[in-house]
DSSP file (Angstrom, degrees, kcal/mol; ACC not computed):
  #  RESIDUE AA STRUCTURE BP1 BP2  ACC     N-H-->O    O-->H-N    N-H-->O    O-->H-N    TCO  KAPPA ALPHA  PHI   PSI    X-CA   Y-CA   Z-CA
    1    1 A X              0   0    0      0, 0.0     2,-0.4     0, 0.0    10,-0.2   0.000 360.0 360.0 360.0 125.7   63.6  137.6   76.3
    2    2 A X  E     -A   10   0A   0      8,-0.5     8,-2.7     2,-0.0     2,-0.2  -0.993 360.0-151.4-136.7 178.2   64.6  135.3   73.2
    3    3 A X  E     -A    9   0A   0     -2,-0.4     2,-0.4     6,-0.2     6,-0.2  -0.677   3.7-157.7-105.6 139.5   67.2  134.5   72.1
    4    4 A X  E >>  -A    8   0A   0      4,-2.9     3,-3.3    -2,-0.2     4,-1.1  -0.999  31.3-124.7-106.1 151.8   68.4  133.4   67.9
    5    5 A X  T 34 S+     0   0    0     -2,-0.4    25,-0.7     1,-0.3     4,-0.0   0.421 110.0  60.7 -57.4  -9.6   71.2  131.5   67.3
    6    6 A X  T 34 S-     0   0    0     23,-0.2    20,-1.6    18,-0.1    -1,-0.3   0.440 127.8 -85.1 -92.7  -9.6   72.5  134.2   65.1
    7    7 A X  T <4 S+     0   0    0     -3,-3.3     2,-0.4     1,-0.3    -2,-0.2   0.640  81.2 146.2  95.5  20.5   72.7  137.1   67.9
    8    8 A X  E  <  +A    4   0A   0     -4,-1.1    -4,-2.9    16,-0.1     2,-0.4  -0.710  20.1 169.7 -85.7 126.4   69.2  138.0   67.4
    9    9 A X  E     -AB   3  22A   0     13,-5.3    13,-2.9    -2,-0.4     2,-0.4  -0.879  24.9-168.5-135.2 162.4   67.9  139.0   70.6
   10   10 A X  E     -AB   2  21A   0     -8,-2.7     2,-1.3    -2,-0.4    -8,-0.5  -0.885  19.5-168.0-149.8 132.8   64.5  140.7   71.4
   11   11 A X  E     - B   0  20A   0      9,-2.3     9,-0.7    -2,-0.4     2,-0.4  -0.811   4.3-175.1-111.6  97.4   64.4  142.2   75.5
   12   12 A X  E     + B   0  19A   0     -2,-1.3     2,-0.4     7,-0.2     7,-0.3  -0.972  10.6 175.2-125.9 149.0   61.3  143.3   77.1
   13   13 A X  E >>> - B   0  18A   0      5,-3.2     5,-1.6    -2,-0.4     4,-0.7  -0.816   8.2-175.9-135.8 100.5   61.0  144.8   80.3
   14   14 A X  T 345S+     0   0    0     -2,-0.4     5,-0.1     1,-0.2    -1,-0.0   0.427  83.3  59.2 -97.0  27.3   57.7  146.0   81.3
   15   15 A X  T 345S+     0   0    0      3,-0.1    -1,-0.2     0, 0.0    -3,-0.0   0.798 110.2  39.0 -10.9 -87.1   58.8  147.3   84.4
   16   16 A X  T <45S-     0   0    0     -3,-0.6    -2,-0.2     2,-0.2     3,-0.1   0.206 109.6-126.9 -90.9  11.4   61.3  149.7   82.9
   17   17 A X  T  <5 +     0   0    0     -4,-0.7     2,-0.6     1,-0.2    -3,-0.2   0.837  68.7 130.0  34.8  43.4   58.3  150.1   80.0
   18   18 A X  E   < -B   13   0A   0     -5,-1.6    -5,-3.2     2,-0.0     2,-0.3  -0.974  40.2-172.4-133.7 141.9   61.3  149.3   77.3
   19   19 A X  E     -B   12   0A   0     -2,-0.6     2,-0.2    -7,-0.3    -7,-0.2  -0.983   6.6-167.3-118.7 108.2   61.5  146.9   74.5
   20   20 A X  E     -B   11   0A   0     -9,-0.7    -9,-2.3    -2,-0.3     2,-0.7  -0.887   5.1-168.6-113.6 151.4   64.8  146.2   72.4
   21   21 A X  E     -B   10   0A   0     -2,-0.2     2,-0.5   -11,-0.2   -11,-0.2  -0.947   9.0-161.9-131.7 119.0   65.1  144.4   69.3
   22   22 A X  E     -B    9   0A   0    -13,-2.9   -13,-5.3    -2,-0.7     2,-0.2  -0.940   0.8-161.9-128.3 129.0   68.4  143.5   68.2
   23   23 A X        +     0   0    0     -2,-0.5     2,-0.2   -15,-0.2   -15,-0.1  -0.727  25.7 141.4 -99.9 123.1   69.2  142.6   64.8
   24   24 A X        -     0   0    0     -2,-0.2   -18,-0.1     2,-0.1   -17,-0.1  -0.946  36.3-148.4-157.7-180.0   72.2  140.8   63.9
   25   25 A X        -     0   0    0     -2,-0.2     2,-0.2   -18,-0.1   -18,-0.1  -0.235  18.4-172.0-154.1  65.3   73.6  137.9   61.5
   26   26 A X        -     0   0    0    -20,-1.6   -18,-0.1     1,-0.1    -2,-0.1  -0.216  20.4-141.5  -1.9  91.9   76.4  136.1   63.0
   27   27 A X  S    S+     0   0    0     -2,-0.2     2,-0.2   -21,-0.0    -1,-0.1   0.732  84.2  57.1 -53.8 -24.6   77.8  133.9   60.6
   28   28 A X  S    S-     0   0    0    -22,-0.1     2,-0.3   -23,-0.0    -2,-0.0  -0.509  87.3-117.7 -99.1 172.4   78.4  131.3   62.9
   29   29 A X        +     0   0    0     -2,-0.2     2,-0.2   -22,-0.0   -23,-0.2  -0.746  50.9 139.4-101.1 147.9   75.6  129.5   65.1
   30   30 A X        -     0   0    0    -25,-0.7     2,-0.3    -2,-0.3   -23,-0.2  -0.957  42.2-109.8-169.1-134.7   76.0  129.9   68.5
   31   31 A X    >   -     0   0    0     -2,-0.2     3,-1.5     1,-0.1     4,-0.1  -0.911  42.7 -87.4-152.7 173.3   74.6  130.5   71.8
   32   32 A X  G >  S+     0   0    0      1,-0.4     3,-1.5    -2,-0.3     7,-0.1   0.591 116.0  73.0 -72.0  -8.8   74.6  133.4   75.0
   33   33 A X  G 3  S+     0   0    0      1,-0.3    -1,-0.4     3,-0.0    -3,-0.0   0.886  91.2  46.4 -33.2 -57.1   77.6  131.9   76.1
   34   34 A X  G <  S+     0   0    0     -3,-1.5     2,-0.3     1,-0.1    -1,-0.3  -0.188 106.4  70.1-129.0   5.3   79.5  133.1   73.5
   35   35 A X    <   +     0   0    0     -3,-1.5     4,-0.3     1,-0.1    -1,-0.1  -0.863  52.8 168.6-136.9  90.6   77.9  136.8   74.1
   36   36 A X  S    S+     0   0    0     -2,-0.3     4,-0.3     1,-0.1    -1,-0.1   0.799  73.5  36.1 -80.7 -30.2   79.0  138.4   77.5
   37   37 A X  S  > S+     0   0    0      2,-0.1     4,-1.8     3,-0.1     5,-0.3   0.810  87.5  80.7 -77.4 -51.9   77.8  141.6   77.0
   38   38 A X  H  > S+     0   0    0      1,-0.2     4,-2.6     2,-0.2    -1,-0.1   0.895 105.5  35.4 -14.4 -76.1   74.5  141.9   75.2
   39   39 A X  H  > S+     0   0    0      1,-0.3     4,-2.0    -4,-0.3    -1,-0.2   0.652 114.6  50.8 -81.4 -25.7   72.3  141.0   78.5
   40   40 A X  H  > S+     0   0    0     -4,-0.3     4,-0.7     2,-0.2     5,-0.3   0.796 115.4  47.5 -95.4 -23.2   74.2  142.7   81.2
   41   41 A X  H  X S+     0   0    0     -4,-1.8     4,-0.8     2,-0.2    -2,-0.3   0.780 114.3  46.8 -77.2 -31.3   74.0  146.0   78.7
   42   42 A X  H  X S+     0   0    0     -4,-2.6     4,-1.5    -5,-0.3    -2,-0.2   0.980 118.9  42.9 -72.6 -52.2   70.1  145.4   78.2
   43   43 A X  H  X S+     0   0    0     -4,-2.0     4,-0.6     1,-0.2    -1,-0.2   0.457 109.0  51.8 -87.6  17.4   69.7  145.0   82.0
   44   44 A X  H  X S+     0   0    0     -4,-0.7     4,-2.1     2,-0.2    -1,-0.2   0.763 110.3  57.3 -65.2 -46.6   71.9  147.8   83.2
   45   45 A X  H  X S+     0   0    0     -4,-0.8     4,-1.6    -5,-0.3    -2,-0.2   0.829 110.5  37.8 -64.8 -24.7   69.7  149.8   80.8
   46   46 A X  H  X S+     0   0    0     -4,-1.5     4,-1.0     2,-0.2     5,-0.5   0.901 108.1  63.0 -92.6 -46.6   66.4  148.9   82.5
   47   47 A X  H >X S+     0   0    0     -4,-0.6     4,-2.6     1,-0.2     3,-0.5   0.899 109.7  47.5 -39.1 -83.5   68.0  149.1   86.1
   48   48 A X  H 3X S+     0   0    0     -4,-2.1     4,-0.7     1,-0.3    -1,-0.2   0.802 114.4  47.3 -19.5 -70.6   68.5  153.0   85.0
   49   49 A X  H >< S+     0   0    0     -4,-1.6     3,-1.6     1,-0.3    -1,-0.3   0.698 104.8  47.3 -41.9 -52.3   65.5  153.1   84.0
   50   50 A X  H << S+     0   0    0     -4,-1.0    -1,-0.3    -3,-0.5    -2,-0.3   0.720 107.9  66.2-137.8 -63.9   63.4  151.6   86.6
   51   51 A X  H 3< S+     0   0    0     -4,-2.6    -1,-0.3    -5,-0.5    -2,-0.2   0.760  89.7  95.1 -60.8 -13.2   65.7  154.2   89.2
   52   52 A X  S << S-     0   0    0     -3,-1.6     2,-0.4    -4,-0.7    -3,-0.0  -0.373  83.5-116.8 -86.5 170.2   64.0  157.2   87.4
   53   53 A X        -     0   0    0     -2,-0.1     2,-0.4     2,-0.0    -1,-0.1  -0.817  22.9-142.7 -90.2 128.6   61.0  159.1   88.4
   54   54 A X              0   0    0     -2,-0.4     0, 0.0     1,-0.1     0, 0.0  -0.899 360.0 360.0 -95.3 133.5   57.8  158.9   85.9
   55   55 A X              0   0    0     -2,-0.4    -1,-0.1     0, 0.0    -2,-0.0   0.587 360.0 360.0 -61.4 360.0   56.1  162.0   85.7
């Protein structure tokens, strides 16, 4: 994962074979503190994955 100081995030899990790129521009600086949701939403979303069957 990184991180930018703007809410720019980029998520790979090669695992769950997904990669997310999130684009954002925060006006303020700041830092994942200040973002509770982002990271527990990327890794619910590979935990889903990762429970499915691949053909």
């Amino acid at each position: 994962m990184a991180r930018g100081v703007h809410g720019q995030r980029i998520y790979v899990d090669p695992k769950a074979e997904m990669v997310i790129v999130r684009y954002a521009t925060h006006p303020v600086a700041s830092n994942s503190a200040n973002d509770p949701v982002t990271l527990p939403a990327f890794e619910a979303l590979a935990e889903f994955l990762n429970s499915k069957e691949r053909p």
